[in-house]
C-alpha positions, -999 to 999 in steps of 0.1 A, spaced: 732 126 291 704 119 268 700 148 240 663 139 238 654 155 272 672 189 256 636 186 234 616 183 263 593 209 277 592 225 308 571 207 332 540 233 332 538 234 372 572 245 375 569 272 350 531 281 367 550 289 397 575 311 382 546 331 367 529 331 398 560 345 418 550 376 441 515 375 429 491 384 457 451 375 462 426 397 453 414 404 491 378 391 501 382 367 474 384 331 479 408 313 454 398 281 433 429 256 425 434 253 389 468 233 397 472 194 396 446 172 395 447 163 435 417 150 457 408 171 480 391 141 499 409 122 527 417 86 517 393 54 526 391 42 562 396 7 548 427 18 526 444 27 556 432 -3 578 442 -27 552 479 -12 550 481 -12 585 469 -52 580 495 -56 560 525 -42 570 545 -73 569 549 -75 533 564 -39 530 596 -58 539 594 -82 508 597 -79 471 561 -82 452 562 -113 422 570 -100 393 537 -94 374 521 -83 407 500 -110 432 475 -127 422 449 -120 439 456 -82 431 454 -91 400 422 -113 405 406 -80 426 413 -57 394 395 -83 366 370 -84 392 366 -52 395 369 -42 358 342 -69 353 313 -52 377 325 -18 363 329 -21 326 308 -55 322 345 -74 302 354 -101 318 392 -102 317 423 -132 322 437 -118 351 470 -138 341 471 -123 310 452 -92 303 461 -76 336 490 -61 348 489 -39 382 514 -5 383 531 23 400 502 45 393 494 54 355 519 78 349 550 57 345 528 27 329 523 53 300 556 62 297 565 22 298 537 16 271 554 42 250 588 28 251 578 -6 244 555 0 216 576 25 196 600 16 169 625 45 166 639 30 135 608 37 116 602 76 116 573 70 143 542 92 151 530 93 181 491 115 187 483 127 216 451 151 220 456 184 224 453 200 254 471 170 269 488 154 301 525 161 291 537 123 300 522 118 264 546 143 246 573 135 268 570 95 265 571 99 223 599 124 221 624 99 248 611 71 224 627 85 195 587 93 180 576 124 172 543 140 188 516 152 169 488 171 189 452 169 179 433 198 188 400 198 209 385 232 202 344 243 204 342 238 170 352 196 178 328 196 209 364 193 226 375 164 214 397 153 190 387 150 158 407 124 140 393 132 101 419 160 107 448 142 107 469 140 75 473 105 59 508 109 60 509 107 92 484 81 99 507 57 78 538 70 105 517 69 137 524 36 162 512 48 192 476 68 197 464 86 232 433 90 243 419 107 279 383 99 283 367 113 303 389 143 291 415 163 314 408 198 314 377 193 287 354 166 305 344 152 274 334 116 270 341 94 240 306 75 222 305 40 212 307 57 175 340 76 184 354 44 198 346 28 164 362 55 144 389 49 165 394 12 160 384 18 126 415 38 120 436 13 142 429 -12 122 436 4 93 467 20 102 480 -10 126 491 15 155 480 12 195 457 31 211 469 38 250 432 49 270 438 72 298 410 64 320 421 74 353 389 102 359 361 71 352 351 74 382 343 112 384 307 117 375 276 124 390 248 99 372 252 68 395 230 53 368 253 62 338 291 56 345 315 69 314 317 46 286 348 27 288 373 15 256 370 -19 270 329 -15 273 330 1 235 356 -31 222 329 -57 240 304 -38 224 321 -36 185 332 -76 191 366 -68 194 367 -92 227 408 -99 218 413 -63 224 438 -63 198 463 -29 200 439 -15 230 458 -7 264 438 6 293 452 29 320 438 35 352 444 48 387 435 47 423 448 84 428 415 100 418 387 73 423 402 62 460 416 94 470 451 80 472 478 99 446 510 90 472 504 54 472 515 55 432 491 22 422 469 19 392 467 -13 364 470 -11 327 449 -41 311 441 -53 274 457 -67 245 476 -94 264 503 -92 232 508 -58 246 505 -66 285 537 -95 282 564 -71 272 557 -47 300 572 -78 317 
């Protein structure tokens, strides 16, 4: 067995369950889920007309890289959403949802040999801790407290480990805080990336949760458009049908970007 997993924590469902054993409902008291992060909405007509449509190809193995026209369907989506137009060859590559993809980022960007950082914000999704720690990196957590407006604030990290870090993760908009990163975050960000040469992975997967039709989340790949970094050098977006299509069990999502990232995931 791997000893790396012995440094892994428990998953925090399992161990909410164990605290929650024999606990019993306040009566007249209707209870609000706190759990995992699972629509509560039943999945698109048109999801579920289009797999029925399809059901011949569950028999056959997908090209590697995922179909074309998928991968056509994602740039153009990405395109109306985030206003980047994409290579859908190159800069696109459709997934098993967005939790594995992170792990698979992790493992392909980390260089074990070279006492490796990983940050990860702080409260986090704990694929980001676990991904570093299998990798051979170590984590380093960046708080989001009220006195950071709940996000991380960068300016706190020690050089030291700046110079060590290869991998950075970032969840905007923010799971549990909400928080949205600004165009001047972003350039902080990249800022630092450049200066430091690691990858930042962007958890996007709640962009579509918000109520001002008019004034979608600003994405990384809106932000690198916006700051001329149209190569999206060392930027790797993650996203996911779970939440904006209602379908967790189907495990699909995309991760797009720097396409010098995107070929070793091949």
């Amino acid at each position: 067995m791997n000893p790396l997993l012995n440094t892994l924590q428990p998953y925090p469902f399992a161990k909410l369950r164990k605290l929650l054993e024999g606990a019993k409902l306040p009566e007249g008291l209707k209870p609000i889920s706190l759990s995992i992060g699972e629509p509560k909405h039943p999945a698109p007509e048109t999801v579920k007309q289009s797999l029925f449509d399809h059901q011949a190809l569950f028999e056959k193995y997908p090209p590697i890289g995922g179909y074309p026209e998928l991968k056509e369907a994602i740039g153009n989506w990405i395109e109306k959403r985030y206003g980047v137009k994409l290579d859908p060859a190159s800069q696109i590559l459709p997934t098993n949802g967005s939790r594995e993809a992170l792990f698979a980022l992790t493992q392909v960007v980390i260089d074990p040999t070279k006492d490796p950082v990983v940050v990860t914000p702080n409260p986090f999704y704990q694929i980001y801790e676990g991904a570093a720690k299998l990798a051979g990196a170590e984590p380093y957590f960046c708080p989001m407290t009220a006195k950071t407006g709940f996000k991380p604030d960068y300016s706190t990290v020690p050089e030291e480990v700046l110079k060590r870090t290869q991998l950075l993760f970032v969840c905007s908009p923010n799971n549990p805080t909400g928080t949205v990163l600004s165009l001047e975050d972003w350039k902080r960000l990249f800022d630092l990336s450049d200066k430091y040469g690691f990858v930042i992975g962007s958890d996007e997967c709640y962009s579509e949760i918000y109520f001002d039709e008019d004034n979608p989340p600003l994405g990384s790949l809106t932000a690198a458009k916006l700051l001329g970094r149209t190569n999206f050098d060392r930027l790797i977006v993650f996203s996911s049908l779970s939440k904006r299509s209602n379908i967790p069990g189907m495990r699909t999502g995309f991760v797009a970007g720097d396409e010098k990232l995107i070929k070793p995931f091949l």
